[in-house]
C-alpha positions as CSV (number, residue, x, y, z in Angstrom):
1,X,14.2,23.2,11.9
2,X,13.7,24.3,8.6
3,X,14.8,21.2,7.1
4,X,12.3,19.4,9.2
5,X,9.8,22.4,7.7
6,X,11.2,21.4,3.9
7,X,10.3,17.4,4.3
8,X,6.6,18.3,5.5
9,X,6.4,20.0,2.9
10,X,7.0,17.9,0.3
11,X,5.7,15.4,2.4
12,X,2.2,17.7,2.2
13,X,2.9,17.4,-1.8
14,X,1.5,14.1,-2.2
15,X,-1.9,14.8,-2.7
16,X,-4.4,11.7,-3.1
17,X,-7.7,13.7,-4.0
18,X,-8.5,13.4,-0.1
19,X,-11.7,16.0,-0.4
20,X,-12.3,16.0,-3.9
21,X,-13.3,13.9,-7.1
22,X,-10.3,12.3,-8.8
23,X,-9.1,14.4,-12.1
24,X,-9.4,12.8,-15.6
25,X,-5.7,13.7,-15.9
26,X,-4.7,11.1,-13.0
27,X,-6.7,8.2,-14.1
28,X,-5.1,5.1,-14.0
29,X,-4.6,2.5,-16.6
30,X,-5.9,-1.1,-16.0
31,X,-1.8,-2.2,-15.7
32,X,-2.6,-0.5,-12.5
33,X,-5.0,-2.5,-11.2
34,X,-4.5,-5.8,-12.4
35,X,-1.0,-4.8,-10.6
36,X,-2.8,-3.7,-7.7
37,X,-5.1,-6.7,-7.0
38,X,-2.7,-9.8,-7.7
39,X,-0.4,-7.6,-5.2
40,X,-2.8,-7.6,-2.6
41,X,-4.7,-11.0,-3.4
42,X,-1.5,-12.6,-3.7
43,X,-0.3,-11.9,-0.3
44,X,0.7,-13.0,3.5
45,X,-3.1,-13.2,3.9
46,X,-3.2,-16.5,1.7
47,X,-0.3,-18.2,3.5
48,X,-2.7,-18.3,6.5
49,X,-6.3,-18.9,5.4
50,X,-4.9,-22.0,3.3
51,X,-3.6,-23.2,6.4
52,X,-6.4,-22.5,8.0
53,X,-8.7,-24.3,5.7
54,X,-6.7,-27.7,5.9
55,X,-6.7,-27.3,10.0
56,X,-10.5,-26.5,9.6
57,X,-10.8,-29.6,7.7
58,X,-12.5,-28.5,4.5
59,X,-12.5,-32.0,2.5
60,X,-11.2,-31.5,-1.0
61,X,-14.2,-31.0,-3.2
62,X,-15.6,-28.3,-0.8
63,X,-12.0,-26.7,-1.0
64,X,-12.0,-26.6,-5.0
65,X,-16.1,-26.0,-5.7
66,X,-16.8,-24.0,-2.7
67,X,-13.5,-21.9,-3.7
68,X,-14.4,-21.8,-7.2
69,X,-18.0,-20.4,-6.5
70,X,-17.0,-17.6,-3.7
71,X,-14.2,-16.3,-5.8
72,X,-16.8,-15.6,-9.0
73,X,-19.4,-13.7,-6.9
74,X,-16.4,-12.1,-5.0
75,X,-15.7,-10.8,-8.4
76,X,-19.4,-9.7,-9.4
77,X,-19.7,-7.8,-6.3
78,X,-16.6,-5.7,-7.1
79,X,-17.8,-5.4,-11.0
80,X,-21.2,-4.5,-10.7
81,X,-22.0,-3.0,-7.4
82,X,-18.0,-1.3,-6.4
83,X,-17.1,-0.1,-9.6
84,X,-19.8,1.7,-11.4
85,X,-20.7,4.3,-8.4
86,X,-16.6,4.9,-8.1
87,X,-16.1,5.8,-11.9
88,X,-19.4,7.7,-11.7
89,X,-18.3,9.6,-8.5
90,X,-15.0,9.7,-8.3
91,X,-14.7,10.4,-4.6
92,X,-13.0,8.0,-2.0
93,X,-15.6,5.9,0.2
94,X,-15.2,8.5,3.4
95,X,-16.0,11.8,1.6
96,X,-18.7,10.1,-0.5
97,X,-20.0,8.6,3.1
98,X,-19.7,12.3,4.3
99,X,-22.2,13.9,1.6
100,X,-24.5,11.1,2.8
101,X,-23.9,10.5,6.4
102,X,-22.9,13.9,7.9
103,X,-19.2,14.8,9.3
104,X,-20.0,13.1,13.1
105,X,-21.6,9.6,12.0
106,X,-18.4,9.6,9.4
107,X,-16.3,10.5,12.1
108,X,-17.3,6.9,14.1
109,X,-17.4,5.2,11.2
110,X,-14.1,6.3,9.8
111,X,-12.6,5.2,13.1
112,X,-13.9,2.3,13.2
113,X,-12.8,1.8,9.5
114,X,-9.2,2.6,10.1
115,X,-8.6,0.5,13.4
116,X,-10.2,-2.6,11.1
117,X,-7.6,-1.8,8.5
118,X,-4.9,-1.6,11.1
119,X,-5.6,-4.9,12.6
120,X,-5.6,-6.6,8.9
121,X,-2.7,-4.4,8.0
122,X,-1.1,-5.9,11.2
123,X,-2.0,-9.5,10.8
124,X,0.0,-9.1,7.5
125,X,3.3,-7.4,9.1
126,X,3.3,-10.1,11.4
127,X,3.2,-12.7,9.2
128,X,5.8,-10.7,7.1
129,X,7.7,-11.0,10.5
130,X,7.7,-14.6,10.4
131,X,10.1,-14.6,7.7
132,X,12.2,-12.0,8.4
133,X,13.0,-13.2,11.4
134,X,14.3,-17.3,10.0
135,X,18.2,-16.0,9.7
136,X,17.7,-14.1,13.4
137,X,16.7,-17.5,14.7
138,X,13.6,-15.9,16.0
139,X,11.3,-18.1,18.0
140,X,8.0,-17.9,16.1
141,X,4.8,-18.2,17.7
142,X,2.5,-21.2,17.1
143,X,-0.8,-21.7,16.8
144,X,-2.6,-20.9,20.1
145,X,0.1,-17.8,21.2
146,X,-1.8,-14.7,22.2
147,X,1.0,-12.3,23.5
148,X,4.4,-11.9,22.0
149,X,6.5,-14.8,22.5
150,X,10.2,-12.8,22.5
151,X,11.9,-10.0,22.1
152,X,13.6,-10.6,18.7
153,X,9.7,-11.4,17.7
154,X,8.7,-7.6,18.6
155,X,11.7,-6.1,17.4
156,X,11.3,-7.9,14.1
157,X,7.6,-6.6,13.9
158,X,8.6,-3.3,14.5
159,X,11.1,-3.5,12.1
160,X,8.7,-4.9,9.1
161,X,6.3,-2.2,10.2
162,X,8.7,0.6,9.6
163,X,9.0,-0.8,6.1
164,X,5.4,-0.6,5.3
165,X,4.4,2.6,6.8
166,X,6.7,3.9,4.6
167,X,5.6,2.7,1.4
168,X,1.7,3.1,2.8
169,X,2.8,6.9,3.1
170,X,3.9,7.5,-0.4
171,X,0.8,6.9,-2.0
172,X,-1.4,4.8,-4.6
173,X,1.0,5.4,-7.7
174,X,3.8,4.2,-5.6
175,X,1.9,1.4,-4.0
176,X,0.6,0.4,-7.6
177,X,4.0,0.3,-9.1
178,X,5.2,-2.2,-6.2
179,X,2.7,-4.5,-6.6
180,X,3.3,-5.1,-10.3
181,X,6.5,-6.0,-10.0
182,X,6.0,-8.3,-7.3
183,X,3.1,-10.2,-8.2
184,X,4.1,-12.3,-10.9
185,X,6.9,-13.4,-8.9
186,X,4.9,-14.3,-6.2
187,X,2.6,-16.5,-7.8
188,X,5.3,-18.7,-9.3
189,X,6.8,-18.6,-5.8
190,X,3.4,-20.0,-4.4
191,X,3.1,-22.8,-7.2
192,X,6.6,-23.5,-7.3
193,X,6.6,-24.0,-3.5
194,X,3.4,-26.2,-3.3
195,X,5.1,-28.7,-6.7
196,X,8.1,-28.8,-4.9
197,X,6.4,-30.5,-2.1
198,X,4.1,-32.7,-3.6
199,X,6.5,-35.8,-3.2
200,X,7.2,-35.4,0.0
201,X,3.1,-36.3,0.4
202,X,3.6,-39.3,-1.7
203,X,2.1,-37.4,-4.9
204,X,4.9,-37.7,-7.9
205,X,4.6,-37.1,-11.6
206,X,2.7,-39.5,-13.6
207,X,0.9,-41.3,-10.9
208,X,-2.3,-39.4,-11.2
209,X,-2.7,-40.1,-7.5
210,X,-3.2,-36.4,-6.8
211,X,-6.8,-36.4,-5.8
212,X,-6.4,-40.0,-3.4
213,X,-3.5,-38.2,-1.4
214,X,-5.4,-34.9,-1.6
215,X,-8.7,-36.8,-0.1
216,X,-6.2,-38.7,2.1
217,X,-3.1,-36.2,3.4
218,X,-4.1,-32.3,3.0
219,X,-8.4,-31.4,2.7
220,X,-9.4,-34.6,4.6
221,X,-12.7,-33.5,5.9
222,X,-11.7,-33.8,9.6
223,X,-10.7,-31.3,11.4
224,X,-7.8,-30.6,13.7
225,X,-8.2,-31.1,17.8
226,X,-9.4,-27.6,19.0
227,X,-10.5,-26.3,15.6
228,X,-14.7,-26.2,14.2
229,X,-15.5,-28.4,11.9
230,X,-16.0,-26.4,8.0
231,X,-18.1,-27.3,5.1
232,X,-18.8,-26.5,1.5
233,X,-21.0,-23.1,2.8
234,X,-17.9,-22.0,5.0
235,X,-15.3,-22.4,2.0
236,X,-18.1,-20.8,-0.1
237,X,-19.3,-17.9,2.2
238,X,-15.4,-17.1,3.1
239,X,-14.3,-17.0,-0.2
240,X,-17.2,-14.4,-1.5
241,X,-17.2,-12.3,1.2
242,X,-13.2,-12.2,2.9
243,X,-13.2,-9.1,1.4
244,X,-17.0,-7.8,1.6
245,X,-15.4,-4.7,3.2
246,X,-13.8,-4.3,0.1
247,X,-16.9,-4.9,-2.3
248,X,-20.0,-5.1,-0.7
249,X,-18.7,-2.2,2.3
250,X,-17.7,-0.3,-0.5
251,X,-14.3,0.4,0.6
252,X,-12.6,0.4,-2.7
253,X,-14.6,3.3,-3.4
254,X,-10.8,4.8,-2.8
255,X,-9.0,2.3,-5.5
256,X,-11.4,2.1,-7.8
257,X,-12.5,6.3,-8.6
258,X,-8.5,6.1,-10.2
259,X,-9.8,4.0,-12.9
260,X,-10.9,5.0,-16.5
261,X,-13.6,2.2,-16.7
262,X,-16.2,0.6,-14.5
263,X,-15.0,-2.6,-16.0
264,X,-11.7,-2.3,-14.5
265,X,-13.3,-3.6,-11.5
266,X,-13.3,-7.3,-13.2
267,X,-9.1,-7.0,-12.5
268,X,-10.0,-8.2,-9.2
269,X,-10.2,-11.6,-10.7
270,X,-6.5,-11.9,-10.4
271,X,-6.7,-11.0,-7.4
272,X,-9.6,-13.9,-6.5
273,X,-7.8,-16.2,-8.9
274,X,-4.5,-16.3,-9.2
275,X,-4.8,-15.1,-5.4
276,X,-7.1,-16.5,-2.9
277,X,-8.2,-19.6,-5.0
278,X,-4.6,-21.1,-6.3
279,X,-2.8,-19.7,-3.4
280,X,-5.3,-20.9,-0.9
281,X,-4.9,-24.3,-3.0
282,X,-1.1,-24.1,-2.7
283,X,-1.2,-22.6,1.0
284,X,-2.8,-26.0,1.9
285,X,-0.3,-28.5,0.4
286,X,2.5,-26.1,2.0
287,X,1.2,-26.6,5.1
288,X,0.2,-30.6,5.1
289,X,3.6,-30.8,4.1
290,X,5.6,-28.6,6.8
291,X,6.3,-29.1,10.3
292,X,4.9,-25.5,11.7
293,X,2.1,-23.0,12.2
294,X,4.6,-20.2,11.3
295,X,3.8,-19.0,7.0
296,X,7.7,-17.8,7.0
297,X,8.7,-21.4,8.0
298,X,6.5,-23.3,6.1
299,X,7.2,-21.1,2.7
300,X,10.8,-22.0,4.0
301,X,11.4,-25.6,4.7
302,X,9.3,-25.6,1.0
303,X,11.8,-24.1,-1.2
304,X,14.5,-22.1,1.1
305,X,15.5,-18.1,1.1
306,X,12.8,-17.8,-2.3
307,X,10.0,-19.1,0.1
308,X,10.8,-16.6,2.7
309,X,11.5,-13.5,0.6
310,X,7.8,-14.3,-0.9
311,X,6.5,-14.5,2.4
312,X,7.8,-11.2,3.7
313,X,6.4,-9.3,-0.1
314,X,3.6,-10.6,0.3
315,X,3.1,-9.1,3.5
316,X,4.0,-5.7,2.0
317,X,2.0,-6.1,-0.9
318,X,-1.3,-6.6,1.4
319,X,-0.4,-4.5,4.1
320,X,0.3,-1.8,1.6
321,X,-2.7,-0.9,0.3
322,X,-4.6,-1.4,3.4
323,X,-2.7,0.7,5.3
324,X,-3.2,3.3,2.5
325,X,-6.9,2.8,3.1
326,X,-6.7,3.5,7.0
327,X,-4.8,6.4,6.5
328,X,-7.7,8.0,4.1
329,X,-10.2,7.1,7.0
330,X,-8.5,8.8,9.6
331,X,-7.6,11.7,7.5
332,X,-11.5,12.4,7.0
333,X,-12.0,11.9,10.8
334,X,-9.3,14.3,11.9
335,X,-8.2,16.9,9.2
336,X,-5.0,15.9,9.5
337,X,-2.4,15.7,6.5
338,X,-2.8,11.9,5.2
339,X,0.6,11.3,5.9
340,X,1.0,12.0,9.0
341,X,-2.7,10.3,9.5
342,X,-1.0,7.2,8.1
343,X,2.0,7.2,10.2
344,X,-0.1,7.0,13.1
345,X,-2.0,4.1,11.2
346,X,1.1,2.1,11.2
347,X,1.9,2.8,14.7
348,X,-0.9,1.3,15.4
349,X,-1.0,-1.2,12.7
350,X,2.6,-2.0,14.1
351,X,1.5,-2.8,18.2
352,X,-1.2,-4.8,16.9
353,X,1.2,-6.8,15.0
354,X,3.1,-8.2,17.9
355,X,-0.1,-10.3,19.0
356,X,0.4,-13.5,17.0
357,X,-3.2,-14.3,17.8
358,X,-4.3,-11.9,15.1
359,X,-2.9,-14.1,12.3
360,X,-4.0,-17.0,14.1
361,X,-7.9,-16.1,14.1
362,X,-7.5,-14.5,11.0
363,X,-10.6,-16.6,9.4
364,X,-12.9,-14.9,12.4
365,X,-11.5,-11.4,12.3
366,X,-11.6,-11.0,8.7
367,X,-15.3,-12.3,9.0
368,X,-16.1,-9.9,11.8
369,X,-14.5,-6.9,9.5
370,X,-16.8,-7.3,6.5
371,X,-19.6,-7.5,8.9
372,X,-18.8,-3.9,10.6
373,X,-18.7,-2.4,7.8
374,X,-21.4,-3.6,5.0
375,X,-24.5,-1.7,5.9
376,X,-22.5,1.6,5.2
377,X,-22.0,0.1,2.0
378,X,-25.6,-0.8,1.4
379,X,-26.3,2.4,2.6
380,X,-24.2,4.2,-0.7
381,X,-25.8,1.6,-2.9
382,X,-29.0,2.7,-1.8
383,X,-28.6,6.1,-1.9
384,X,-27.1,6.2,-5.1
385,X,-29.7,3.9,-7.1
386,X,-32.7,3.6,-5.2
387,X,-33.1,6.6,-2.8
388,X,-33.9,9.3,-5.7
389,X,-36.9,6.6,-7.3
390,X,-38.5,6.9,-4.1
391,X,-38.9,10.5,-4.4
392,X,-36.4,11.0,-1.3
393,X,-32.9,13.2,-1.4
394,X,-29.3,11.5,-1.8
395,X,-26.2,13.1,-0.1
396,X,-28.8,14.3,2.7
397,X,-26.5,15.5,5.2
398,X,-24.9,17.5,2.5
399,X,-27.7,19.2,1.2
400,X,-29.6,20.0,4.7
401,X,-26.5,20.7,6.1
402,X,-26.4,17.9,8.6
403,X,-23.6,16.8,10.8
404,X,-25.6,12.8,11.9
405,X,-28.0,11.6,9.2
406,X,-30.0,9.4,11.7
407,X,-31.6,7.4,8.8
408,X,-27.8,6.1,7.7
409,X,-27.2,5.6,11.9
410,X,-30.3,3.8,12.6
411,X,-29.4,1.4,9.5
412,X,-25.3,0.7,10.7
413,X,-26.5,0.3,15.1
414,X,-29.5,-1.9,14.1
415,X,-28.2,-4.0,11.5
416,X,-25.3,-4.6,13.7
417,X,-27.6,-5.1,16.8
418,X,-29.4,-7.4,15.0
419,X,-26.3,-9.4,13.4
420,X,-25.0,-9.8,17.2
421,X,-28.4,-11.4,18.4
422,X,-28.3,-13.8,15.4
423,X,-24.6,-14.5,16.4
424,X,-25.3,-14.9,20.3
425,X,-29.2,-16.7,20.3
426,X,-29.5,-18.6,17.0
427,X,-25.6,-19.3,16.8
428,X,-25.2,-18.1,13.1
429,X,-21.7,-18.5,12.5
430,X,-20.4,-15.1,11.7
431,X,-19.2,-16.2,8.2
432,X,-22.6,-16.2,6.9
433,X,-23.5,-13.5,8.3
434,X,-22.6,-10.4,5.9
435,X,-24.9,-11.1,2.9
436,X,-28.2,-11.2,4.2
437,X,-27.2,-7.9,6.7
438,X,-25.9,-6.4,3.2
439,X,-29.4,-6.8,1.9
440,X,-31.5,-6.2,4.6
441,X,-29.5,-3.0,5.2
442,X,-30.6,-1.6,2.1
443,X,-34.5,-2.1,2.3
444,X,-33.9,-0.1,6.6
445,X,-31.8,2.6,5.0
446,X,-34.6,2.9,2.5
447,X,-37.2,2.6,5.2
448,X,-35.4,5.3,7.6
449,X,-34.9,7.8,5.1
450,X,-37.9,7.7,4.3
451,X,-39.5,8.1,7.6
452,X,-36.3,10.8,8.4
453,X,-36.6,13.0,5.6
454,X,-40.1,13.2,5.9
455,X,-39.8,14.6,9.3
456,X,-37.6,17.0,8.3
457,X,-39.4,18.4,6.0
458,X,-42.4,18.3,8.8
459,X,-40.4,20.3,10.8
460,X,-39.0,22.8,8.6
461,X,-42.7,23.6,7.3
């Protein structure tokens, strides 16, 4: 018993500044983040949404230019909008959303938050899983599987879960550390992989055929049976805003108040780069080339055991940090210790894992994710930058002592109400979706408050 007392303890001992602004002391140097984004941006993620691209049937030019044009503003959004408040603040996105919002709105939200980062946590264990389990002769799932297709599938993914939660549990330093040393490997894997294969599509040195079998073979422009047809704007849209949680939503609030500079947040261009648009590139050849739906297998029939063991860390390396991320949410929501907040964040990271269709939607869910959470983003934005020019209070809740600011509620329900109705009666897909909701959350937040804090003030006279 006391032993089991001891390891709380020093489990208890890593402290992530959960309630408080991060110290000049533990700032982090950009090493760190440059680390930290190629980790995560070079990941299990990309295996998928470059597969998915190619089955979509993004032609080649709206693969490269769309690609090109979504990763730069993915990349401004992180630089100028993420980065300044979090080196100015210092706090992680759910106590900053606390001071604004009121302990029970950040209660749903942070719920809400952490079961998001669970599910993306849990598309990456799974696709982690479909490496791990090649020697096993695990029967992978394929490209329409909902439920768990074996055992040896859920034991695998209960296995790779394990793993993760463990690293997610020891924190940012440990997390950062990781990713550095596994990035640069896994980027030469990616290329390596998608080279190796090239001949096997007819493309071979010297032949300068690269765009006609490109055109022809891999981004054709037609999409597969059963998958929607995608376009420049898709390839675009996707590649700005896959990660609008992160940017726009504000969520790397948490990452970013480590870092000495605001410019630091421009390290997410590795990340965008060497990540999403040269993996995404490579993903696609991989999987022209390969004979399965499965990332493990594909990586595998590419270039062997190397292929694999890059699929599997880069399933770590994503699932990581985002696991990290729920665990701070639910910690806010339940007072909890963070680590035994994120153990239970990989339990449940770890069931949703076993549902193959999570990897196999991954385009929509990832889409969906940024969409939840973006007005409470717009909503810090605002209320850093614009609420005090209009005469009005930031960090209401704090300052009146208010558990449910109503203006930052009435923004998240009807900006979500009205992002369904555009969704179910005008058929927006939900990939374009995020942006304008972004924006027109910030002019209702502005609106509310306004109309909220004057009412209170009403009231108290």
């Amino acid at each position: 018993m006391a032993n089991k007392s001891s390891i709380s303890k020093r489990l208890d001992s890593l402290y992530e500044f959960d309630r408080e602004p991060v110290t000049q002391n533990k700032l982090q140097g950009i090493g760190n983040f440059l680390g930290m984004y190629a980790g995560e941006h070079v990941a299990g993620t990309e295996f998928v949404i470059g597969m998915l691209f190619v089955a979509h049937g993004v032609s080649v030019r709206d693969m490269f230019l769309g690609g090109l044009i979504g990763n730069l503003l993915a990349i401004a959004s992180w630089a100028f909008l993420t980065a300044p408040i979090a080196v100015k603040v210092r706090l992680s996105l759910y106590w900053q959303l606390k001071k604004i919002c009121g302990s029970t709105l950040v209660f749903i939200y942070n719920i809400v938050n952490a079961l998001m980062f669970c599910f993306l946590a849990g598309a990456m264990v799974a696709v982690a899983a479909t490496a791990v389990g090649i020697p096993f002769g695990i029967e992978m799932p394929a490209l329409n599987d909902f439920f768990p297709n074996s055992a040896g599938w859920v034991l695998t993914v209960l296995g790779v879960g394990a793993v993760i939660t463990f690293m997610a549990i020891l924190g940012f330093d440990a997390l950062a550390r990781f990713a550095k040393v596994a990035a640069p490997w896994m980027f030469l894997i990616f290329v390596t992989a998608a080279i190796a294969v090239l001949p096997k599509l007819g493309i071979t040195p010297g032949s300068g055929n690269f765009w006609e079998v490109a055109r022809e073979s891999i981004w054709t422009g037609v999409a597969k049976e059963g998958q929607s047809q995608f376009t420049f704007w898709h390839v675009m849209f996707f590649s700005w805003l896959a990660n609008a949680a992160m940017h726009l939503g504000m969520s790397d609030l948490t990452i970013l108040r480590y870092a000495k500079k605001w410019q630091y947040g421009f390290s997410s261009a590795v990340g965008m780069f060497l990540g999403h648009y040269v993996a995404w590139i490579a993903s696609g050849i991989l999987y022209a080339a390969a004979s399965s739906d499965a990332p493990g297998v594909v990586a595998y029939e590419a270039i062997g055991i190397a292929g694999a063991i890059c699929v599997v860390i880069a399933g770590w390396t994503t699932a990581n940090p985002t696991l990290y991320r729920a665990g701070m949410a639910l910690q806010v929501a339940t007072g909890w210790s963070r680590w035994k907040v994120t153990l239970l964040a990989g339990a449940v990271t770890t069931t949703a894992a076993m549902f193959p269709a999570l990897v196999m939607k991954l385009l929509d869910f990832v889409a969906i994710y940024g969409l939840l959470l973006v007005p409470m983003g717009a909503v810090i934005v605002a209320d850093y930058y614009l609420i005090p020019k209009l005469g009005l209070q930031s960090y209401y809740a704090e300052k009146k002592k208010i558990d449910f600011n109503i203006a930052a509620a009435a923004t998240w329900f009807f900006m979500l109400a009205l992002a369904l109705s555009l969704r179910i009666f005008l058929k927006v897909e939900v990939f374009f979706l995020p942006a304008p909701i972004w924006i027109l959350s910030l002019g209702a937040f502005l609106l509310f408050s306004k109309m909220y804090q004057k009412e209170i003030k009403t009231t108290q006279a």
